[in-house]
C-alpha positions as a printed Julia matrix, in Angstrom:
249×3 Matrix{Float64}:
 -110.97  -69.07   31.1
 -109.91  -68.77   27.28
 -109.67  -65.19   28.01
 -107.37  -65.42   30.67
 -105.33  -68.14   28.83
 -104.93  -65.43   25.9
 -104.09  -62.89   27.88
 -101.03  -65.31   29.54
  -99.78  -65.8    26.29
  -99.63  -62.38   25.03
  -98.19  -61.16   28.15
  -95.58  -64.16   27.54
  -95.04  -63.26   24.01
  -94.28  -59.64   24.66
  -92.26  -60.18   27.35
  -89.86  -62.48   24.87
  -90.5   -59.77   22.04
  -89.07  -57.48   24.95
  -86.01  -59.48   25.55
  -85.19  -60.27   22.34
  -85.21  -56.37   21.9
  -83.09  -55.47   24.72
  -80.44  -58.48   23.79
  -80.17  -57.34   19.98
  -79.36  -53.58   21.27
  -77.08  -54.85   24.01
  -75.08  -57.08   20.96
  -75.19  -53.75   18.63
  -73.47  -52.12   21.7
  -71.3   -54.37   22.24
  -70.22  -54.64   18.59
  -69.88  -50.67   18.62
  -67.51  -50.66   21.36
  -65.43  -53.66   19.8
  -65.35  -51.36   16.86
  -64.22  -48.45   18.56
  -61.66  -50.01   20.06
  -59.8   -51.65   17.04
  -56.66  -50.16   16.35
  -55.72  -48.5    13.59
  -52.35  -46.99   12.29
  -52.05  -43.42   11.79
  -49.08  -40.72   11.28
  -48.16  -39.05   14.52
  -45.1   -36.18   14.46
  -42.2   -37.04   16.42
  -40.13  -33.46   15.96
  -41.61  -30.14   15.41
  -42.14  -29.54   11.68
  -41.36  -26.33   10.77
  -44.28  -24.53    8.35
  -43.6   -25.36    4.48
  -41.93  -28.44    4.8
  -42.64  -31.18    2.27
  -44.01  -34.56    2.97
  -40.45  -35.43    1.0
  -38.89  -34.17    3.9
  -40.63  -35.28    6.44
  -38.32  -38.56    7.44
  -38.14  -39.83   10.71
  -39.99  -36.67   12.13
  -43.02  -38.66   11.68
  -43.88  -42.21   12.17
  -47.06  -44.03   12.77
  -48.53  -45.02   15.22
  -51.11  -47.71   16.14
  -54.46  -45.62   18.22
  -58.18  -46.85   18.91
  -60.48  -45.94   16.32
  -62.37  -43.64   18.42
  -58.71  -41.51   19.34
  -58.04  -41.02   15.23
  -58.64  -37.74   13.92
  -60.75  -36.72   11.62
  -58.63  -36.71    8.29
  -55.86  -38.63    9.67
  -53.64  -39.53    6.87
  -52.78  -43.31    7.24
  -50.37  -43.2     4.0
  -48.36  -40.33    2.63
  -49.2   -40.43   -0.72
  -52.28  -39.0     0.4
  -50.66  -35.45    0.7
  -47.53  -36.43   -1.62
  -46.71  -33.34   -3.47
  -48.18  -31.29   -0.36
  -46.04  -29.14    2.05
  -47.01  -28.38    5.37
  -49.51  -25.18    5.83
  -48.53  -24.23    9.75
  -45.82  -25.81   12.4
  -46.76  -29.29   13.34
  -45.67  -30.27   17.39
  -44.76  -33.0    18.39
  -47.2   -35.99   19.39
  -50.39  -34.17   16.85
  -52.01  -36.49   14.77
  -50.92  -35.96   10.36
  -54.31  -34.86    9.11
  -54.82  -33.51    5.58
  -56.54  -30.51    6.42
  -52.84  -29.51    7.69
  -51.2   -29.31    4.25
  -51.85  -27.68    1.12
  -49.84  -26.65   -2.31
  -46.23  -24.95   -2.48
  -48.18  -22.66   -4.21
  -50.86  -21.91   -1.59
  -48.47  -21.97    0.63
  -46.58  -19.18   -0.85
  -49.04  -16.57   -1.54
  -50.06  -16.67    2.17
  -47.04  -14.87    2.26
  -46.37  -17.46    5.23
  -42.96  -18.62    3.44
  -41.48  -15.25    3.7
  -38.87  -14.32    6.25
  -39.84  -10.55    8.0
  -35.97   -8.76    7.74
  -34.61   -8.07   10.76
  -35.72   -4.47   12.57
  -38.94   -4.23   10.65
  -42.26   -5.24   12.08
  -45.96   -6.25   10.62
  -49.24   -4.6    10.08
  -52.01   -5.16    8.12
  -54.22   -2.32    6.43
  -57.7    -2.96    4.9
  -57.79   -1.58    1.14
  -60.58   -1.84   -1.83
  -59.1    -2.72   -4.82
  -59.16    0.09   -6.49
  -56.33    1.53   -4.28
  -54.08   -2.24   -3.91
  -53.04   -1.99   -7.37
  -56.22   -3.26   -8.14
  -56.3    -6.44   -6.37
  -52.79   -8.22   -7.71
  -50.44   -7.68   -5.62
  -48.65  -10.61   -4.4
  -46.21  -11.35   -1.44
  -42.84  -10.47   -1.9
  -43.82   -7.39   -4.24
  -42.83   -3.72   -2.67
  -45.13   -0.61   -2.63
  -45.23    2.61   -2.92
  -47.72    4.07    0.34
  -49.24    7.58   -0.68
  -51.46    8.96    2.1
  -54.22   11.84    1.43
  -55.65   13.84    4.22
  -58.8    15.96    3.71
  -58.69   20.2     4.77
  -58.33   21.23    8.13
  -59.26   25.0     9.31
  -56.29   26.66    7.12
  -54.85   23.29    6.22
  -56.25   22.72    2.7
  -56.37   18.95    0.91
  -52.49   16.86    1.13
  -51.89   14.16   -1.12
  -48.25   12.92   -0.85
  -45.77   10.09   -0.75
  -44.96    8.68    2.9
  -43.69    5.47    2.35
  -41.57    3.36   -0.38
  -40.19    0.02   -1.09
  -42.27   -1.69    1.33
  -42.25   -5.14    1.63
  -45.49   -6.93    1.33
  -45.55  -10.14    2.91
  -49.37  -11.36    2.71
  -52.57  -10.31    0.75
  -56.15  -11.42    1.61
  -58.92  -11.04   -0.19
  -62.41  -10.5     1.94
  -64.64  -11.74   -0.45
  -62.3   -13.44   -3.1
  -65.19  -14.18   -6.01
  -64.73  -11.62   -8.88
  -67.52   -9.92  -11.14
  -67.06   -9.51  -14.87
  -67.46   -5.55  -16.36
  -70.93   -7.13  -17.57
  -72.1    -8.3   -14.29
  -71.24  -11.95  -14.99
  -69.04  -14.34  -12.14
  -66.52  -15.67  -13.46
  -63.59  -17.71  -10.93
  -60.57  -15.91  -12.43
  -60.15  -12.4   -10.78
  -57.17  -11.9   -13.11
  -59.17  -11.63  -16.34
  -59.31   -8.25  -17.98
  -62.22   -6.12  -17.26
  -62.56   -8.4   -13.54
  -61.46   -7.1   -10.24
  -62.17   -8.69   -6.55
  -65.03   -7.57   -4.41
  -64.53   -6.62   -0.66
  -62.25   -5.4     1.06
  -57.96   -6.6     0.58
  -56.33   -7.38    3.77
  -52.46   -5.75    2.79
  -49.59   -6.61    5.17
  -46.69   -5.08    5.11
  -43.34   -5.32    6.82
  -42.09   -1.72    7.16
  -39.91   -0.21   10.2
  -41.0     0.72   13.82
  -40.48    4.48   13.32
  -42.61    4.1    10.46
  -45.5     2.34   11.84
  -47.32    4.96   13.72
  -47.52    6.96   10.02
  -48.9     4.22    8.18
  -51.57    3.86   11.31
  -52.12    7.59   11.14
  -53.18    7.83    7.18
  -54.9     4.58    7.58
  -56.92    5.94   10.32
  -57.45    9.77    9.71
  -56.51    9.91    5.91
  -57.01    7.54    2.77
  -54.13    5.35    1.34
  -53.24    4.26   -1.92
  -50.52    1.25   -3.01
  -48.85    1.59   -5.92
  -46.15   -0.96   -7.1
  -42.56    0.19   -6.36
  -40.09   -1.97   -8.0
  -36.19   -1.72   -6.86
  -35.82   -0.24  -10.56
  -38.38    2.26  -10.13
  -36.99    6.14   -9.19
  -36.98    7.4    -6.03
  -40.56    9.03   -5.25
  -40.23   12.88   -5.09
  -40.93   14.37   -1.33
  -43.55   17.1    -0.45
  -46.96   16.92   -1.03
  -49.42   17.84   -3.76
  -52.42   20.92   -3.63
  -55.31   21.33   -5.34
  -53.3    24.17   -6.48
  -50.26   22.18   -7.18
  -51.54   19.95   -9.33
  -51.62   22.53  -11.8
  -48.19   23.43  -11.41
């Protein structure tokens, strides 16, 4: 009898252990939904915001917005002095969400090469150099080049180095792999120190002109190419191309 009166209990007991459980994770719920669902105010854009604007300039292109929690973007900026000083790192359309991840510095900003107008008539492409032959590693957007192309023999054609391009634009440089190596092996975070150059490959783009385009792809694929940097004061390049036997000359 004592037996079956402790077993009663226990049963009882676990059953309102059980309960209590289920009620304390239905309130937890509950209280996670009520969360979600407060509001909170956010910046949303209103007008398309061109690429490299400033958050000065922003005005009534942007204007917040009360959303659920759960609807807010990761990195949604709830106050503009959270980017002040910051421009605008791509086009923002209309109803997206301001998140920080969307801005940077004028300064990033610019050697993306992304605040550069392409003149009209020319067109884009984008060669993959090793430092070595980008002028080793500084060029910057904006800057012009000289393009020399150099083709290996064929049959009776010997070696060709020569001059196939000048003055053209560049208008964005990536670096592959941008951390540098000291001449004694060490890292170091500035890639403009002497004796330091960036590993990998350099993405180059350059704005040059449709007829042109198919001769840059042809050294690039069949020949090697070297950038030099070709100032507006600089001389004209001289034409024809140099020998083994030339070089002599």
């Amino acid at each position: 009898m004592n037996r079956r009166v402790g077993g009663i209990i226990a049963a009882v007991v676990l059953a309102l252990f059980g309960a209590v459980l289920v009620l304390a994770y239905a309130g937890n719920a509950d209280s996670r939904a009520q969360e979600g669902q407060k509001l909170v105010s956010v910046f949303v854009v209103q007008s398309e915001i061109p690429a490299g604007t400033s958050v000065n300039e922003l005005g009534d292109r942007v204007a917040k917005k009360p959303l659920p929690k759960t609807a807010v973007a990761e990195g949604a900026i709830t106050d503009l002095e959270q980017v002040k000083g910051l421009v605008s790192g791509a086009v923002l359309v209309t109803g997206e969400q301001l998140i920080r991840a969307r801005f940077t510095t004028p300064s990033a900003f610019q050697s993306t090469g992304s605040s550069l107008s392409i003149p009209p008539g020319l067109v884009t492409t984008t060669i993959s150099l090793s430092a070595d032959r980008a002028v080793g590693g500084v060029l910057t957007p904006g800057s012009t080049v000289l393009v020399t192309a150099s083709f290996p023999s064929d049959g009776s054609i010997p070696t060709q180095t020569g001059v196939i391009l000048q003055r053209i634009l560049v208008t964005n440089v990536q670096v592959a792999d941008p951390s540098a190596v000291a001449a004694d092996g060490a890292a170091t975070p500035d890639a403009n120190l002497p004796g330091v150059s960036p590993q990998g490959e350099i993405l180059v783009t350059l704005a040059i002109e449709p007829a042109s385009l198919t001769k840059l792809i042809y050294a690039a694929e069949h020949g090697t190419i070297w950038l030099s940097a070709d100032p507006k004061t600089a001389p004209n390049a001289p034409g024809g191309a140099a020998t083994r036997s030339s070089v002599y000359q």
